[in-house]
Kinemage of the C-alpha trace (Angstrom):
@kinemage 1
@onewidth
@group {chain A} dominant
@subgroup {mainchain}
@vectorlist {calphas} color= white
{ca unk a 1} P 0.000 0.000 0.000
{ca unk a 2} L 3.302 2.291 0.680
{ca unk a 3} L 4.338 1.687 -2.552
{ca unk a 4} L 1.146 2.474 -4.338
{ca unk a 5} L 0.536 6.100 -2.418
{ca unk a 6} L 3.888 6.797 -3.524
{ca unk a 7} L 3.510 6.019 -7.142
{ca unk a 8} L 0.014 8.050 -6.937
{ca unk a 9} L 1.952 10.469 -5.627
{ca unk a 10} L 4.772 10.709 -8.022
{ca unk a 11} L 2.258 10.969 -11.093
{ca unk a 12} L 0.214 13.689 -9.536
{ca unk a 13} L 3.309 15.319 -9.284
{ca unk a 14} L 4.217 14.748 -12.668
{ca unk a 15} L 1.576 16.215 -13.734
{ca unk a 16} L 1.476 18.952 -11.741
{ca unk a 17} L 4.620 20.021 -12.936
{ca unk a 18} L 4.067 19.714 -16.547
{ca unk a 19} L 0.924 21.732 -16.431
{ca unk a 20} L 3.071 24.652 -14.672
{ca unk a 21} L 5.463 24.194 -17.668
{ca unk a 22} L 2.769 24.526 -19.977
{ca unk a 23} L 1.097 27.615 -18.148
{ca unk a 24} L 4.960 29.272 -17.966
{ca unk a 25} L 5.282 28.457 -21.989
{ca unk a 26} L 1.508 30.691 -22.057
{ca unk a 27} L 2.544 32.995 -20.679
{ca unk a 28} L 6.022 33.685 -22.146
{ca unk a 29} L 4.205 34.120 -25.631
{ca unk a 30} L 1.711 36.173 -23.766
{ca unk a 31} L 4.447 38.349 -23.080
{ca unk a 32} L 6.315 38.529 -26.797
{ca unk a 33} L 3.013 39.552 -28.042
{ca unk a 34} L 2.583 42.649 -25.838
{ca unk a 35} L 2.841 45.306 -28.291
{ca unk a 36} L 5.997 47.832 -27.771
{ca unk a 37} L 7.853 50.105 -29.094
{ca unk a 38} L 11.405 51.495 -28.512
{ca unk a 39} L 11.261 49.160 -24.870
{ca unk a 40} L 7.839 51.212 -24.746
{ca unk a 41} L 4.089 49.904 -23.571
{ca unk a 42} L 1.730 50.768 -26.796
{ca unk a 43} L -1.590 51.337 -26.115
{ca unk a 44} L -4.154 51.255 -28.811
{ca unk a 45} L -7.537 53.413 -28.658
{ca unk a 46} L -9.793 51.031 -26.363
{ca unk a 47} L -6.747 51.271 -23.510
{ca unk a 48} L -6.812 54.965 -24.085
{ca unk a 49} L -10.616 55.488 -24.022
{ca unk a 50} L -11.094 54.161 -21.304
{ca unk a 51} L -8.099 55.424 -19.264
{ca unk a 52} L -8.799 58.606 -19.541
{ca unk a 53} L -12.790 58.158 -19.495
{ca unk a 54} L -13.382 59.954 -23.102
{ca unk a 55} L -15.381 58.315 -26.134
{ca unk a 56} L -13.811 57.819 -29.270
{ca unk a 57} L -14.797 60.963 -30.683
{ca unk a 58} L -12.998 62.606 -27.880
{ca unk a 59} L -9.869 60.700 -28.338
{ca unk a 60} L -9.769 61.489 -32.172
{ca unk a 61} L -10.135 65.924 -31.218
{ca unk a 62} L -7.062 65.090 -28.805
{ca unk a 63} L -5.150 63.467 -31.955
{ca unk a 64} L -6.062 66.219 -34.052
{ca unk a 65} L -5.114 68.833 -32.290
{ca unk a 66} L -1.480 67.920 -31.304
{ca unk a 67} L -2.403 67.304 -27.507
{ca unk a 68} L -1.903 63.753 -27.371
{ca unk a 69} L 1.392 62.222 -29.357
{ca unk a 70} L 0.086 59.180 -31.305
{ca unk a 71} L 1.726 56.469 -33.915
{ca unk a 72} L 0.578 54.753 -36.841
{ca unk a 73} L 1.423 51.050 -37.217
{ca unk a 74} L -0.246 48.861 -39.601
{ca unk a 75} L -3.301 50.933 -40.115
{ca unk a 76} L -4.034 50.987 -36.258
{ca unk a 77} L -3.675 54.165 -33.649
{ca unk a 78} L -1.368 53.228 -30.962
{ca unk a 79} L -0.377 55.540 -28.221
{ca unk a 80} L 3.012 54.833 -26.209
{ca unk a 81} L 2.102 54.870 -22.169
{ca unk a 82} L 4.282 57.546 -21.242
{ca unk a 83} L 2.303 59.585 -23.330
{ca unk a 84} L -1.009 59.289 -22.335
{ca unk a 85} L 0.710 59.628 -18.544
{ca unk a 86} L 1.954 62.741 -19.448
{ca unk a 87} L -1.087 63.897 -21.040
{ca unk a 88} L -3.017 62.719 -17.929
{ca unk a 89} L -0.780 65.029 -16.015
{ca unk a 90} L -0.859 67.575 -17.976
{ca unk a 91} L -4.689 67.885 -18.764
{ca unk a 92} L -6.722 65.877 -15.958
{ca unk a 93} L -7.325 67.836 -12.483
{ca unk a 94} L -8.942 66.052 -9.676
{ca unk a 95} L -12.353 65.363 -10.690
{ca unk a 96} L -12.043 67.763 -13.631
{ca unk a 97} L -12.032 67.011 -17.615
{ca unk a 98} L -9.743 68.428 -19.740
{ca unk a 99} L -12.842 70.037 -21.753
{ca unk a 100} L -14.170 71.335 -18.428
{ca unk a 101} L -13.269 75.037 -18.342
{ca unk a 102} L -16.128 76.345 -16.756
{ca unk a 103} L -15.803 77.564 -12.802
{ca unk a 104} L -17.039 75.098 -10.132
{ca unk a 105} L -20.636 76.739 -8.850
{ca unk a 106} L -20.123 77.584 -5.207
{ca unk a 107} L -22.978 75.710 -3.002
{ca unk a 108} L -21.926 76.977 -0.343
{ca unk a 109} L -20.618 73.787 1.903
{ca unk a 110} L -17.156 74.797 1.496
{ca unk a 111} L -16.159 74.102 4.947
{ca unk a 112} L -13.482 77.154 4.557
{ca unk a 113} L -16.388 79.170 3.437
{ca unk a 114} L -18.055 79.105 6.559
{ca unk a 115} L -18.360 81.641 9.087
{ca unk a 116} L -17.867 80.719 12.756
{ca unk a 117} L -21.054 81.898 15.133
């Protein structure tokens, strides 16, 4: 009975192990395919849309007007991530869109607005 627990054993292991091998061989292609350029993450216009919260539409004005540094590969829009970052930086306040130019209305509940009694 020793004997057979420990070839039981020995094949689960074997298995084990070569399904970890496969998984690591999934992932290393996983990992060639990740688009970059220069060493640099690419991100194409679904990343980008939804990073920065903007439709499509929005994305394309940012293109056309110089704000936001794309490439052309293939026929497809890619964006390199230390772009966008930058552009984030540059253009998103907290809880603000770039587009957004008009002044906060003041309700009132400013707590610095508020007069002691």
């Amino acid at each position: 009975m020793n004997d057979d627990l420990k070839d039981w054993m020995q094949i689960g292991f074997e298995r084990l192990i070569a399904r970890l091998d496969r998984i690591e061989r999934h992932l290393e292609k996983m990992a060639i395919k990740e688009k970059l350029l220069e060493g640099e993450r690419l991100l194409d216009n679904q990343d980008v849309c939804q990073m920065l919260n903007v439709s499509k539409r929005t994305l394309q004005r940012y293109r056309s007007s110089s704000e936001l540094p794309y490439q052309m590969l293939y026929h497809k829009t890619f964006y390199k991530e230390s772009d966008v970052e930058a552009f984030i930086k540059a253009n998103f306040q907290k809880g603000e869109k770039p587009d957004d130019n008009t002044p906060e209305e003041d309700t009132g509940n400013d707590p610095e607005n508020i007069d002691d009694c």
